[in-house]
C-alpha positions in Angstrom: 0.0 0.0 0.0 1.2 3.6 -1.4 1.6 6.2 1.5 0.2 9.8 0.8 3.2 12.5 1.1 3.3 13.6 4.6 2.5 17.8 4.9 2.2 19.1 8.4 0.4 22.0 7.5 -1.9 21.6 9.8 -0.8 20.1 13.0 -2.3 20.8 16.1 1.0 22.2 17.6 -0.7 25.9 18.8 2.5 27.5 19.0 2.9 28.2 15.3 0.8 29.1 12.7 -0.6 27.8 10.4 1.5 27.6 6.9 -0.1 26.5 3.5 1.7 25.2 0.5 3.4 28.0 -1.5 4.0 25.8 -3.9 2.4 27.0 -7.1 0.2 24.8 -8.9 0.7 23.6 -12.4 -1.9 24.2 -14.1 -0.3 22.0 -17.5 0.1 18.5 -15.4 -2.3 15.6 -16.4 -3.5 16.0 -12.6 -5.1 19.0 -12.8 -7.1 18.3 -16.3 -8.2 15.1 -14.9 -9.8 17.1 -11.8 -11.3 19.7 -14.2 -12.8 17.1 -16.3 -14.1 15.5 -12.8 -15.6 18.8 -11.5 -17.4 18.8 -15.1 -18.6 15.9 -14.8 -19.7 16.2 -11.4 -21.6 19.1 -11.7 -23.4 18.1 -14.7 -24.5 14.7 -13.4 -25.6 16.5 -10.2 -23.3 14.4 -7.8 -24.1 14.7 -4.0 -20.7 13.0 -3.1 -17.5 13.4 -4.8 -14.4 11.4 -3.0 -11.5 12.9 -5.3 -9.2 9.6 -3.9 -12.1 7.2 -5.9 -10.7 9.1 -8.8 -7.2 10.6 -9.0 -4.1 8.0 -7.2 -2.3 9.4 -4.3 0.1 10.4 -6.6 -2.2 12.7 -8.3 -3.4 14.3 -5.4 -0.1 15.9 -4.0 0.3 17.8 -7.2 -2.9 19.4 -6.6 -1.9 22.4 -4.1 -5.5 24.5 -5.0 -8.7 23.9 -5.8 -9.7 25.6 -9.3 -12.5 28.2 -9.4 -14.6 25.8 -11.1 -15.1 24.1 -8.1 -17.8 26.7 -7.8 -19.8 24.5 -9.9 -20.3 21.5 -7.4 -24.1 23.3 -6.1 -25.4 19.4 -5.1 -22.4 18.1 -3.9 -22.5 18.0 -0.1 -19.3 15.8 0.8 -16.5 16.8 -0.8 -13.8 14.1 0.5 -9.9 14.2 -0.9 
């Protein structure tokens, strides 16, 4: 089994703050298209669930840093899981 990459931007240690990726994201890689095409998809089919790790290998998912505007277009999703 395939570890995801480890990111501590979030842990619960209160004495720093919290730092996000400033990595930026590539918007060319194979990735991100496949997530646009999913979002599409998504939205046009009216999906109330969308698990982004049913679709896209862990490898996938750590080049995604953001989520693209058209993320927007997800009005019936109501669990958005990655």
């Amino acid at each position: 089994m395939t570890r995801a990459p480890f990111c501590s931007c979030f842990d619960p240690d209160e004495s720093k703050n919290i730092q996000m990726h400033s990595t930026a994201q590539d918007t060319e890689c194979t990735s991100w298209e496949k997530l646009l095409v999913l979002i599409d998809y998504a939205a046009a089919t009216r999906w109330e669930t969308l698990d982004l790790r049913e679709y896209l290998s862990i490898e996938e998912l750590a080049e995604i840093t953001v989520l693209p505007r058209s993320i927007s277009k997800l009005k019936s999703v109501k669990k958005l899981s990655f």
